[in-house]
N, CA, C and O atoms as a Maestro MAE file, in Angstrom:
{
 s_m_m2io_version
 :::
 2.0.0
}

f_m_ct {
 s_m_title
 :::
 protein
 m_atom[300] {
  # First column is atom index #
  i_m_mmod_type
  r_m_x_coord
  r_m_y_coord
  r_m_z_coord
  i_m_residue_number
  s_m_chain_name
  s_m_pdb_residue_name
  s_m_pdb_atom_name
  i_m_atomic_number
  :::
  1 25 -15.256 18.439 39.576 1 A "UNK " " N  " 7
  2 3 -15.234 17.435 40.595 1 A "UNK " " CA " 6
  3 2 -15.123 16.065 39.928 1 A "UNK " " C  " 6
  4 15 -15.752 15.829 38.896 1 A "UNK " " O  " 8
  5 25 -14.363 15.200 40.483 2 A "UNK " " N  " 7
  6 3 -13.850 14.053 39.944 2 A "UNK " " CA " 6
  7 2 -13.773 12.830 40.769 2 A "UNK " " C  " 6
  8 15 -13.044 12.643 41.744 2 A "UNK " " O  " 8
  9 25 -14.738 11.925 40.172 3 A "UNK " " N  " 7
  10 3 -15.381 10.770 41.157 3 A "UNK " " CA " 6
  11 2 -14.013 9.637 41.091 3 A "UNK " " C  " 6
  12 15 -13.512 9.631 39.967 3 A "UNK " " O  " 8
  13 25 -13.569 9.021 41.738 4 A "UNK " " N  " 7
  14 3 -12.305 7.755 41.438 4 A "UNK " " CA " 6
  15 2 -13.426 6.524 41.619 4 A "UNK " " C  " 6
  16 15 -14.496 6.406 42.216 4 A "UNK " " O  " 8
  17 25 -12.740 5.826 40.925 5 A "UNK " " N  " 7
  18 3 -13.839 4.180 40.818 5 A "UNK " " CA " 6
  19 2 -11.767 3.290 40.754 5 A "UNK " " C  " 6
  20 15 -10.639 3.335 40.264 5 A "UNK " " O  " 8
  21 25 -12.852 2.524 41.842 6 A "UNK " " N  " 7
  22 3 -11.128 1.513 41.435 6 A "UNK " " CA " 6
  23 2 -11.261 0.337 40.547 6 A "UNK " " C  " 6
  24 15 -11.643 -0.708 41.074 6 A "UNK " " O  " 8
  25 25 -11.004 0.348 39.283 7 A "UNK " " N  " 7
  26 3 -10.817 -0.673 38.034 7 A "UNK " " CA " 6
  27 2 -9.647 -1.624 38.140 7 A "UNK " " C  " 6
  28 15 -8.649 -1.125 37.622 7 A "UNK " " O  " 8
  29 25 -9.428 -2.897 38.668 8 A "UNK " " N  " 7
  30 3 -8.494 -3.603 38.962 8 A "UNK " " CA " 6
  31 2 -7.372 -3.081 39.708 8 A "UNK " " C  " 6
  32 15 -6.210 -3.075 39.301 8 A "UNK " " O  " 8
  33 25 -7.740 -2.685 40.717 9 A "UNK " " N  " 7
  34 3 -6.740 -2.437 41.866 9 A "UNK " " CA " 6
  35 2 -6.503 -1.346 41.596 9 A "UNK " " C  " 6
  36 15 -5.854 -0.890 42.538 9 A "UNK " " O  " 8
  37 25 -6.720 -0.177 40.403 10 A "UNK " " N  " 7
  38 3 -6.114 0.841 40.547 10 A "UNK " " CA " 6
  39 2 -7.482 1.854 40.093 10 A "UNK " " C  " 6
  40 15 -8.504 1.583 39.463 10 A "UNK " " O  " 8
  41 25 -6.978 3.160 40.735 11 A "UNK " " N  " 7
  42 3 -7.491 4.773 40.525 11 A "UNK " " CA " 6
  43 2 -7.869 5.010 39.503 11 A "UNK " " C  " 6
  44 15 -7.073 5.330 38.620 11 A "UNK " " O  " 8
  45 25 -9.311 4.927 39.258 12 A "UNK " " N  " 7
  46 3 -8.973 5.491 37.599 12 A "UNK " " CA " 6
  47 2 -10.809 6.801 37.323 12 A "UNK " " C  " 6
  48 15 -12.010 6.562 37.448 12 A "UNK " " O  " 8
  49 25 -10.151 7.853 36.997 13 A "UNK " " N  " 7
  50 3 -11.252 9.550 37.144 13 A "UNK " " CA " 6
  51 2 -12.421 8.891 36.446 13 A "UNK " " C  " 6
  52 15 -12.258 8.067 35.547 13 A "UNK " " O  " 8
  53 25 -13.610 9.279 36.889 14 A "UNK " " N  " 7
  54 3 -14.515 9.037 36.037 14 A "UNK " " CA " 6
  55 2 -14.267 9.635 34.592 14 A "UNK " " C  " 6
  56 15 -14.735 8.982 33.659 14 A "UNK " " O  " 8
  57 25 -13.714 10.581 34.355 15 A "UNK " " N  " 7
  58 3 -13.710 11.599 33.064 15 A "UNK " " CA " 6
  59 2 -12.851 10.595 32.208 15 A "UNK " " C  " 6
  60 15 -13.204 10.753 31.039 15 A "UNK " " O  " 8
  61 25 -11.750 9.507 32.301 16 A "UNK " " N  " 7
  62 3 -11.498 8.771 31.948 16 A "UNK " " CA " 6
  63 2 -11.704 7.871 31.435 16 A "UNK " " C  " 6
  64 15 -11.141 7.320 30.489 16 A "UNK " " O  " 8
  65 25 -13.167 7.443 32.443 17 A "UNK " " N  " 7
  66 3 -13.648 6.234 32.250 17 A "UNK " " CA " 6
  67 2 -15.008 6.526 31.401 17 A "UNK " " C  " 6
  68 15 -15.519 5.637 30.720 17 A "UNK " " O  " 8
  69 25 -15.389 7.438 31.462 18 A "UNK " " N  " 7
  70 3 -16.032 8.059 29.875 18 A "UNK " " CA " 6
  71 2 -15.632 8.453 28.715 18 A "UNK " " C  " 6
  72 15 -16.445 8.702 27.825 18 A "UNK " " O  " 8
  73 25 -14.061 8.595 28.514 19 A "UNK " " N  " 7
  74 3 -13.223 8.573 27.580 19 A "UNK " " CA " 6
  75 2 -13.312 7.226 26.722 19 A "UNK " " C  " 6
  76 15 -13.591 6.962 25.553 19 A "UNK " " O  " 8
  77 25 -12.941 6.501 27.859 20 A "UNK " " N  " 7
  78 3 -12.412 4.919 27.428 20 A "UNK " " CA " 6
  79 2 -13.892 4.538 26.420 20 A "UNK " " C  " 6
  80 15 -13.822 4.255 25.224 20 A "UNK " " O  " 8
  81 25 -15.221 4.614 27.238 21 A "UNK " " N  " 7
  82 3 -16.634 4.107 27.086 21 A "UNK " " CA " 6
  83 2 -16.671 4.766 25.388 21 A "UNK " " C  " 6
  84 15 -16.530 4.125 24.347 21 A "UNK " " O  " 8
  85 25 -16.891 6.142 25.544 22 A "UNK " " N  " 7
  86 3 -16.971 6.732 24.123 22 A "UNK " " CA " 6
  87 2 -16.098 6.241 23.009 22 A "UNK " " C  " 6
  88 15 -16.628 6.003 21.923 22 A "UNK " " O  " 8
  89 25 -15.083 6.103 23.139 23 A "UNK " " N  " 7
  90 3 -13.925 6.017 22.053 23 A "UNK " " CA " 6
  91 2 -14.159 4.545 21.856 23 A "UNK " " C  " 6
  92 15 -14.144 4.198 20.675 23 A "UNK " " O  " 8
  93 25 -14.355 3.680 22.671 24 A "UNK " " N  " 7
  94 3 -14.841 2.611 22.341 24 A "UNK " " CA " 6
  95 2 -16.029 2.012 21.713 24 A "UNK " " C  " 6
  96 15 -16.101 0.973 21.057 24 A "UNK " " O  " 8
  97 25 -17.086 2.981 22.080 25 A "UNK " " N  " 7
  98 3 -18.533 3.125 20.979 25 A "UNK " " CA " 6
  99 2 -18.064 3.572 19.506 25 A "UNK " " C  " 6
  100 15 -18.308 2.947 18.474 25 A "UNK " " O  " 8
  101 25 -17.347 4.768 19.608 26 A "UNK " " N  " 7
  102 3 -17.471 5.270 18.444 26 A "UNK " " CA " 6
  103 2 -16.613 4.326 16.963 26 A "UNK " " C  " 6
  104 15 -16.871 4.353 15.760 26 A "UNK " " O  " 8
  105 25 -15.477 3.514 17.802 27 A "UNK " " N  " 7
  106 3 -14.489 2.923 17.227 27 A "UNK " " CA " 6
  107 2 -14.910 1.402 16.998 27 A "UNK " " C  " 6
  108 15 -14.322 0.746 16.139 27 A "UNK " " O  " 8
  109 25 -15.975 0.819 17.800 28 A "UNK " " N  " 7
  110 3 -16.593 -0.400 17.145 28 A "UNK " " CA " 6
  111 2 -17.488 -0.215 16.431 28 A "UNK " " C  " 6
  112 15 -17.847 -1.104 15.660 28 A "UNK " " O  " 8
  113 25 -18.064 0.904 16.476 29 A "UNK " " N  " 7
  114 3 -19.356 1.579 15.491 29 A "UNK " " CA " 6
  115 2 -18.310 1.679 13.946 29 A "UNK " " C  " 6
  116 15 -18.762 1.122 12.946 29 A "UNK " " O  " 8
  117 25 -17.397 2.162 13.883 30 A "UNK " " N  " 7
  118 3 -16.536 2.188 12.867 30 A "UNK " " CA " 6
  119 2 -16.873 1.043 12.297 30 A "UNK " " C  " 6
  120 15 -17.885 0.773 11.650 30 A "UNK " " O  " 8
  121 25 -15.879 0.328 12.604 31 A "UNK " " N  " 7
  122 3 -15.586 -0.797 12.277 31 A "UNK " " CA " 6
  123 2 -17.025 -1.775 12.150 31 A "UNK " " C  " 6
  124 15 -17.023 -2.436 11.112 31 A "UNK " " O  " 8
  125 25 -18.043 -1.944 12.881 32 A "UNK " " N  " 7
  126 3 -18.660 -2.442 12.374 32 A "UNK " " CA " 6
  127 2 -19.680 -2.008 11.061 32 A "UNK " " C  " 6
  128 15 -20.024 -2.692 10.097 32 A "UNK " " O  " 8
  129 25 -20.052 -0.467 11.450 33 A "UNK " " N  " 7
  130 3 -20.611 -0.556 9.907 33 A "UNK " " CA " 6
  131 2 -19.720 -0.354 8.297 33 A "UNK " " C  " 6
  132 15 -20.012 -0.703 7.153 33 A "UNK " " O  " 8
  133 25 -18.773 0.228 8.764 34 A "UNK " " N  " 7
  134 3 -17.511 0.312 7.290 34 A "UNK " " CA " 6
  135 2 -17.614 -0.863 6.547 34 A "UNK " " C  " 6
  136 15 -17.251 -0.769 5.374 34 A "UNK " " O  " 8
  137 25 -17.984 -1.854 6.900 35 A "UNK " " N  " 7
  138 3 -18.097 -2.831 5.353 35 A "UNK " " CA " 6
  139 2 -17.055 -3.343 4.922 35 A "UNK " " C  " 6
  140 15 -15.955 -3.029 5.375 35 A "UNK " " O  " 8
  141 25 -17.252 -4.399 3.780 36 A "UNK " " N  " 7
  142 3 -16.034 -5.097 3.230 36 A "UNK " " CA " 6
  143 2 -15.678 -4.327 1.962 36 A "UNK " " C  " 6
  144 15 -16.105 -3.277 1.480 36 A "UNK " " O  " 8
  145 25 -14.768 -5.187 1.595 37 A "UNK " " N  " 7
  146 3 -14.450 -4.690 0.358 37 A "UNK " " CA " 6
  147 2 -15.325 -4.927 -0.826 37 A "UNK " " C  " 6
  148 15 -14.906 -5.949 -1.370 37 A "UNK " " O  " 8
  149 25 -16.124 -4.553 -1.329 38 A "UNK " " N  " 7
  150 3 -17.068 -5.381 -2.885 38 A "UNK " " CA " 6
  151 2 -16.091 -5.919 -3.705 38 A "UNK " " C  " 6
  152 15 -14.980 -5.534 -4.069 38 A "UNK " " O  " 8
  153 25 -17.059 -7.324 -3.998 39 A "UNK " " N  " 7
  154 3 -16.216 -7.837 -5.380 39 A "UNK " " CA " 6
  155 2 -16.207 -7.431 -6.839 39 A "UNK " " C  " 6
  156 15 -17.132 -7.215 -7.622 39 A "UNK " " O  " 8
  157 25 -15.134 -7.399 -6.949 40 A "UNK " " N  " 7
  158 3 -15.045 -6.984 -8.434 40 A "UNK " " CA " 6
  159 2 -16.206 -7.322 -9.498 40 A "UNK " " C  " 6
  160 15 -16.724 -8.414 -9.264 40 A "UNK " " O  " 8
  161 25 -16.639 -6.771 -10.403 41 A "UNK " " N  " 7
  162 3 -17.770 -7.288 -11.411 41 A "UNK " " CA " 6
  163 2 -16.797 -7.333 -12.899 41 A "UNK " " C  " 6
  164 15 -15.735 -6.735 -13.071 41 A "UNK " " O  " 8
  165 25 -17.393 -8.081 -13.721 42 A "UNK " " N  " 7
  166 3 -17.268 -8.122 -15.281 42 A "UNK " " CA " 6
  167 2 -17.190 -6.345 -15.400 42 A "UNK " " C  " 6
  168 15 -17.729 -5.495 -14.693 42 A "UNK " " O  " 8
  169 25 -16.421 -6.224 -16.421 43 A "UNK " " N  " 7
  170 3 -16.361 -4.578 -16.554 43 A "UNK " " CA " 6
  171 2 -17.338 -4.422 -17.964 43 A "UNK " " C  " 6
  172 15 -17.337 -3.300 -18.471 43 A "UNK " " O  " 8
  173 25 -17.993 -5.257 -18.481 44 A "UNK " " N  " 7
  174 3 -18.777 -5.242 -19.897 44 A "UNK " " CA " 6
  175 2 -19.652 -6.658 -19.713 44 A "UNK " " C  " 6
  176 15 -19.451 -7.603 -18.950 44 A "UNK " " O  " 8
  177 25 -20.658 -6.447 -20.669 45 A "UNK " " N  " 7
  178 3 -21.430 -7.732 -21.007 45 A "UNK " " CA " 6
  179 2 -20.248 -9.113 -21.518 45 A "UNK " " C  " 6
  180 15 -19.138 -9.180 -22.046 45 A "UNK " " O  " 8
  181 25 -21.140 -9.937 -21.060 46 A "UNK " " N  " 7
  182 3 -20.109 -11.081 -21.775 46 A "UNK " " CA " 6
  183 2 -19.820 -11.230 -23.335 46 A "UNK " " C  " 6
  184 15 -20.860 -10.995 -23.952 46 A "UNK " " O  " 8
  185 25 -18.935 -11.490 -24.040 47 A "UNK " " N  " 7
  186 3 -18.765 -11.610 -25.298 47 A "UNK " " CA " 6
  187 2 -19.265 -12.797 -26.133 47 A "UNK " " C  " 6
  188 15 -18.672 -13.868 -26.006 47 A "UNK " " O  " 8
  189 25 -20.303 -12.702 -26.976 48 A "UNK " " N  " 7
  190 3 -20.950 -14.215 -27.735 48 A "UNK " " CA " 6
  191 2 -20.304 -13.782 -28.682 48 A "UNK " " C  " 6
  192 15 -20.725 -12.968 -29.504 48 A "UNK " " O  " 8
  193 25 -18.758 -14.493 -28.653 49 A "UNK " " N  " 7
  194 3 -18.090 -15.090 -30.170 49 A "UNK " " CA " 6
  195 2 -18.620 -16.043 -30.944 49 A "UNK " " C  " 6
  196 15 -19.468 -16.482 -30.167 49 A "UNK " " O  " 8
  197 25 -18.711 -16.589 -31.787 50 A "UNK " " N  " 7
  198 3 -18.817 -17.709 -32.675 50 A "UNK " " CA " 6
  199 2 -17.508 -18.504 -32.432 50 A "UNK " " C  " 6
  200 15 -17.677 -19.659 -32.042 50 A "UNK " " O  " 8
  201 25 -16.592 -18.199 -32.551 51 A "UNK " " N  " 7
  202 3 -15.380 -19.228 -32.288 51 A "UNK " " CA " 6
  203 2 -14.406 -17.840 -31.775 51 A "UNK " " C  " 6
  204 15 -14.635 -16.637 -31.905 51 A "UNK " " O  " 8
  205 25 -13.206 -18.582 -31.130 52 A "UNK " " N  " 7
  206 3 -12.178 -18.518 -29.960 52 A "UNK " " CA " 6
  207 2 -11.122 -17.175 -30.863 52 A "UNK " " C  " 6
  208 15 -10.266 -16.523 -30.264 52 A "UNK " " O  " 8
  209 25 -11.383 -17.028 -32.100 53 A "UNK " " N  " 7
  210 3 -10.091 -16.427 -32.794 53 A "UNK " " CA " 6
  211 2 -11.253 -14.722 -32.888 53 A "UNK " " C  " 6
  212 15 -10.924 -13.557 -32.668 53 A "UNK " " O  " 8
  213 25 -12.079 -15.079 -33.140 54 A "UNK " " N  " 7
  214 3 -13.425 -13.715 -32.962 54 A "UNK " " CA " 6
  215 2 -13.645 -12.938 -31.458 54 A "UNK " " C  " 6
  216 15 -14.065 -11.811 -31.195 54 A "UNK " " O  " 8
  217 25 -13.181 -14.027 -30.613 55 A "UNK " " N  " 7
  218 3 -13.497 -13.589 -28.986 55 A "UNK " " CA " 6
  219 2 -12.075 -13.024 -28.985 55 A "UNK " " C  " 6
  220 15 -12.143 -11.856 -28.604 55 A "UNK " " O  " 8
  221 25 -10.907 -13.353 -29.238 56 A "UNK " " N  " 7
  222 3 -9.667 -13.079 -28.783 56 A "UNK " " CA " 6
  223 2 -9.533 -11.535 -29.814 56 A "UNK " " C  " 6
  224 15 -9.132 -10.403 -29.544 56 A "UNK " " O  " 8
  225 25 -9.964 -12.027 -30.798 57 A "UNK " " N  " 7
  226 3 -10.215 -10.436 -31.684 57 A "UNK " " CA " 6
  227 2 -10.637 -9.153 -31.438 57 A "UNK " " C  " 6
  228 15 -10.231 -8.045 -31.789 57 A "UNK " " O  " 8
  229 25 -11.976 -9.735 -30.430 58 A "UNK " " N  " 7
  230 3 -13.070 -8.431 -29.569 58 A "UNK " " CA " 6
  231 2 -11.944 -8.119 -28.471 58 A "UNK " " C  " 6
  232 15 -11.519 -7.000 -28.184 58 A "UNK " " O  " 8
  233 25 -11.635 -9.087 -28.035 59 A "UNK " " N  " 7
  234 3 -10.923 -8.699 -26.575 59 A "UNK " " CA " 6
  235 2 -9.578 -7.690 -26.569 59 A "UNK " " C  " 6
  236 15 -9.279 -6.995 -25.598 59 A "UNK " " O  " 8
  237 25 -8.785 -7.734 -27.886 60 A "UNK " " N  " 7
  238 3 -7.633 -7.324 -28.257 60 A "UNK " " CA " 6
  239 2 -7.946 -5.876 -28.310 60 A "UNK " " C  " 6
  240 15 -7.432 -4.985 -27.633 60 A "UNK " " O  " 8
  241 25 -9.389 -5.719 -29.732 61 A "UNK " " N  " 7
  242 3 -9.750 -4.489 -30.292 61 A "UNK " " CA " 6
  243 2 -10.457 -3.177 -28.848 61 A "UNK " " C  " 6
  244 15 -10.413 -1.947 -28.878 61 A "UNK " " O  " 8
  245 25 -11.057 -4.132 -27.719 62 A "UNK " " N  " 7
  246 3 -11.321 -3.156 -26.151 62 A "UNK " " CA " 6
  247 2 -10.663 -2.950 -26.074 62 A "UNK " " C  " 6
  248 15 -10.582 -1.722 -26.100 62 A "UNK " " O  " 8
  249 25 -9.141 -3.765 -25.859 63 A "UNK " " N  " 7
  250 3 -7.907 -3.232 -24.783 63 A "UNK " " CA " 6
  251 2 -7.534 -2.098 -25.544 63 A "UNK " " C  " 6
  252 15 -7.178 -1.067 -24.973 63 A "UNK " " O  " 8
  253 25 -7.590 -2.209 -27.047 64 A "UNK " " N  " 7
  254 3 -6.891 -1.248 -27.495 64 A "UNK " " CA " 6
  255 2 -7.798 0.426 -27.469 64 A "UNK " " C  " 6
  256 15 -7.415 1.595 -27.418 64 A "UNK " " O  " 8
  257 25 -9.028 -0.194 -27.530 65 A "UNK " " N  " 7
  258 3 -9.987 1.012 -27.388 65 A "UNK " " CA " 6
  259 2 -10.171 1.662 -26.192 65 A "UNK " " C  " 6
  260 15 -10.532 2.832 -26.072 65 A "UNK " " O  " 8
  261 25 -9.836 0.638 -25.021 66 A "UNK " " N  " 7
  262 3 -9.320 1.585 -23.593 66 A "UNK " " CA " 6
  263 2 -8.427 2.246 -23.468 66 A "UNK " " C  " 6
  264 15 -8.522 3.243 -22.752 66 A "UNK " " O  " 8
  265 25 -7.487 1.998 -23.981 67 A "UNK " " N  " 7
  266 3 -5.792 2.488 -23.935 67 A "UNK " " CA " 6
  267 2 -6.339 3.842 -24.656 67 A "UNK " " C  " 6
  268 15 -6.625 4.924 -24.144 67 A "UNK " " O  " 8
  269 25 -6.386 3.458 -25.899 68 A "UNK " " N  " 7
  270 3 -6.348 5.200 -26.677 68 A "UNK " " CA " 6
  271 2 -7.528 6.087 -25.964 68 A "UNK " " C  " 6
  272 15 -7.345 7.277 -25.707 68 A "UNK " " O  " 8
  273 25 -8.458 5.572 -25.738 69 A "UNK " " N  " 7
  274 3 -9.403 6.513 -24.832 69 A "UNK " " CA " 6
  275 2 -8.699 7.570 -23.753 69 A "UNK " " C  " 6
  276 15 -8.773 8.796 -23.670 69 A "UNK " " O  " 8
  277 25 -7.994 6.595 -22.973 70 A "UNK " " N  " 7
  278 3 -6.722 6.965 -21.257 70 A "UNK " " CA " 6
  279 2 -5.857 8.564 -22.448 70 A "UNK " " C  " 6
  280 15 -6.031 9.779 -22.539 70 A "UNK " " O  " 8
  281 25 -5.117 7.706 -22.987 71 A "UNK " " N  " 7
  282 3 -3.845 8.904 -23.649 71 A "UNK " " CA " 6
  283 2 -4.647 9.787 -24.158 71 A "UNK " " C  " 6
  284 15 -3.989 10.826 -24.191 71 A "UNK " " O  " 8
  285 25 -5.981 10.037 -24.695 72 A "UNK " " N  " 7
  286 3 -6.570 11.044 -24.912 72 A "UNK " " CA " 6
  287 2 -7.270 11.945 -24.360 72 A "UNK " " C  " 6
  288 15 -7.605 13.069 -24.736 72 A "UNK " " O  " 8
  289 25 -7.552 11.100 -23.022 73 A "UNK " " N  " 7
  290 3 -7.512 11.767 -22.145 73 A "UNK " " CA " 6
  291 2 -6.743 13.111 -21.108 73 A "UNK " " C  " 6
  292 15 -7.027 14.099 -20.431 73 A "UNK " " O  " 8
  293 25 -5.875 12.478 -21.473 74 A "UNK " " N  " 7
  294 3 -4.144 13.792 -20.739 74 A "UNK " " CA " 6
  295 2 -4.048 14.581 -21.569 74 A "UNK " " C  " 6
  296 15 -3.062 15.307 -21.435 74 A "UNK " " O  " 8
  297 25 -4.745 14.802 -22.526 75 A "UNK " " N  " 7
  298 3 -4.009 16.247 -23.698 75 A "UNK " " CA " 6
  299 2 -5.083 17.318 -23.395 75 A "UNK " " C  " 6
  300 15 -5.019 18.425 -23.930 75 A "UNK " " O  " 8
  :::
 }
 m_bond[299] {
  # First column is bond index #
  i_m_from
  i_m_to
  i_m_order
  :::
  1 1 2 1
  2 2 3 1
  3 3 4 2
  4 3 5 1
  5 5 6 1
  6 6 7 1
  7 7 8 2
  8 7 9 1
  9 9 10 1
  10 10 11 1
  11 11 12 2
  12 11 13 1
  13 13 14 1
  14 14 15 1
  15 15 16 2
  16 15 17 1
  17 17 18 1
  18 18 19 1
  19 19 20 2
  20 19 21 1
  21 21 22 1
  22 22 23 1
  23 23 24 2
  24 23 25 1
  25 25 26 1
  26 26 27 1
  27 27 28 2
  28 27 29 1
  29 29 30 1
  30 30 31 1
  31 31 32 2
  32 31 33 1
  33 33 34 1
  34 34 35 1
  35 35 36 2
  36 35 37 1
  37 37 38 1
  38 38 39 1
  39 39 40 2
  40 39 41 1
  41 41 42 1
  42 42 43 1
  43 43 44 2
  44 43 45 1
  45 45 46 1
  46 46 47 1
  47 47 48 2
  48 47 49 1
  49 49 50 1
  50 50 51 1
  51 51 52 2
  52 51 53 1
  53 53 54 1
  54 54 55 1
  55 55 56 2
  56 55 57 1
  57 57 58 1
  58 58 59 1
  59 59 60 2
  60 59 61 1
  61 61 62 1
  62 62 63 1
  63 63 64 2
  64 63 65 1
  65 65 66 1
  66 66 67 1
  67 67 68 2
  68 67 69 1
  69 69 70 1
  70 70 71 1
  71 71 72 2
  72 71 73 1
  73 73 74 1
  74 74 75 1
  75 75 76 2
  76 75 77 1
  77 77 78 1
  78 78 79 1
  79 79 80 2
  80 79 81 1
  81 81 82 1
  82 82 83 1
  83 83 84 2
  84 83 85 1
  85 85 86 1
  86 86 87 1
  87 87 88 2
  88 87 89 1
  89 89 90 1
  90 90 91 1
  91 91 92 2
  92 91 93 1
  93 93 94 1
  94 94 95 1
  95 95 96 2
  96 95 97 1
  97 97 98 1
  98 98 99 1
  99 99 100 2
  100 99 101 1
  101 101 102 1
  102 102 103 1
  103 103 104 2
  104 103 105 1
  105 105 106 1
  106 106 107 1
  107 107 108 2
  108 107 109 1
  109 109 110 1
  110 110 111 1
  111 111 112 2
  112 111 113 1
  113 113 114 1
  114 114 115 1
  115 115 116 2
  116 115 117 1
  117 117 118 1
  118 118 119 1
  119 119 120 2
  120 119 121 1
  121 121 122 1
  122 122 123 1
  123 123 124 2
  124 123 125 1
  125 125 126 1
  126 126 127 1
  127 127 128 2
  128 127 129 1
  129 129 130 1
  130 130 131 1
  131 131 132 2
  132 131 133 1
  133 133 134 1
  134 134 135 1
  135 135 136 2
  136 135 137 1
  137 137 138 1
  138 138 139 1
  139 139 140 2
  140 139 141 1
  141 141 142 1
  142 142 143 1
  143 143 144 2
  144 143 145 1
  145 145 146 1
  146 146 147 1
  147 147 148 2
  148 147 149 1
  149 149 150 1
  150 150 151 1
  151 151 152 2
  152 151 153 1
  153 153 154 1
  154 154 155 1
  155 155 156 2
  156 155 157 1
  157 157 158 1
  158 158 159 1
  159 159 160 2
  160 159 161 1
  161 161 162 1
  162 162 163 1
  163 163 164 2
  164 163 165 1
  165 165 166 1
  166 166 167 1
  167 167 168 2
  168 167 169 1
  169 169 170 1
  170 170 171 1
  171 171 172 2
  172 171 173 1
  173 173 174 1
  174 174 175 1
  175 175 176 2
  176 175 177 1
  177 177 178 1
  178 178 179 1
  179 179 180 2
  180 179 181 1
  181 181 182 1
  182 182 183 1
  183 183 184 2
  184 183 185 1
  185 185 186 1
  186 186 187 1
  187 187 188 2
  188 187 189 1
  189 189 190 1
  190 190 191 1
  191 191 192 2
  192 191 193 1
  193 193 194 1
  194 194 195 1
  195 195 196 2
  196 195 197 1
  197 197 198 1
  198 198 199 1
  199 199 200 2
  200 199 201 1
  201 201 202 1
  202 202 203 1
  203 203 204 2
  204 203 205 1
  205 205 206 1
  206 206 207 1
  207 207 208 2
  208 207 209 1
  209 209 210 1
  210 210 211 1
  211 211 212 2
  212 211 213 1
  213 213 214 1
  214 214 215 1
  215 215 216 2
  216 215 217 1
  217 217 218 1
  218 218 219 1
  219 219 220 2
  220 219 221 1
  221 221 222 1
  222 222 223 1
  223 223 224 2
  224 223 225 1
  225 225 226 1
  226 226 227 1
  227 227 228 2
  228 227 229 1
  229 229 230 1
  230 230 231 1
  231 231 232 2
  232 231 233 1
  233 233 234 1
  234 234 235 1
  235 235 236 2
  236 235 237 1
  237 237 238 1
  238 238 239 1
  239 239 240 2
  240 239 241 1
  241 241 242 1
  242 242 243 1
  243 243 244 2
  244 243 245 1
  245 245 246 1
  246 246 247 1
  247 247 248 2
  248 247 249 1
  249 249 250 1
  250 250 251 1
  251 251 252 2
  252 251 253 1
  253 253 254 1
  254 254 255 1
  255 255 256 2
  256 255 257 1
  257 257 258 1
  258 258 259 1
  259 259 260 2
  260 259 261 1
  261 261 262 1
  262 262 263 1
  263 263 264 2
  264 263 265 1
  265 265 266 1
  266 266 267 1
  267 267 268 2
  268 267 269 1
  269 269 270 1
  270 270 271 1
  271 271 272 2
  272 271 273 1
  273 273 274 1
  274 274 275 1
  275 275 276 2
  276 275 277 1
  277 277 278 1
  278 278 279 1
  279 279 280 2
  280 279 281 1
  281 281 282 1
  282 282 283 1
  283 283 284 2
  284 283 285 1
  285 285 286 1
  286 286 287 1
  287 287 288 2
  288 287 289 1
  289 289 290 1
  290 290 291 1
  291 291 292 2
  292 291 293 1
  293 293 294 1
  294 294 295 1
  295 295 296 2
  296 295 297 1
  297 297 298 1
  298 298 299 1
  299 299 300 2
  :::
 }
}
C-alpha cells in the first residue's frame, strides 16, 4: 500500500520519498565524515649539515639509496 504526498504540485509514493530521505543521509554522512586529504610530512629527520656542499652530498647519497633499494626490490 502506497501513501501519495504532493511535493510541489506533483505525486510523489511515499516509498520514494524514503528513498530520496535515506540516500540523502547516507550520502552527506559520506561526505561529511571522509575527510581531507593529509598534508604531506618531511619523509626523514631534518639534515644538520655543517655547510651547503655536505647537505647537498647527504641529499644526493638518499636519492641514490632510495633508487637502488626500489630496483631491488623487483628481482
Amino acid at each position: 500500500m502506497v501513501v501519495y504526498y504532493q511535493v510541489a504540485g506533483k505525486k510523489v509514493g511515499s516509498h520514494v520519498l524514503s528513498m530520496a530521505v535515506l540516500g540523502t543521509m547516507f550520502a552527506g554522512s559520506y561526505l561529511a565524515l571522509g575527510g581531507g586529504s593529509k598534508p604531506k610530512t618531511a619523509a626523514g629527520p631534518p639534515i644538520n649539515a655543517s655547510s651547503k656542499e655536505e647537505g647537498d652530498f647527504i641529499q644526493q647519497f638518499l636519492k641514490e639509496v632510495d633508487g637502488g633499494d626500489k630496483k631491488s626490490e623487483k628481482h
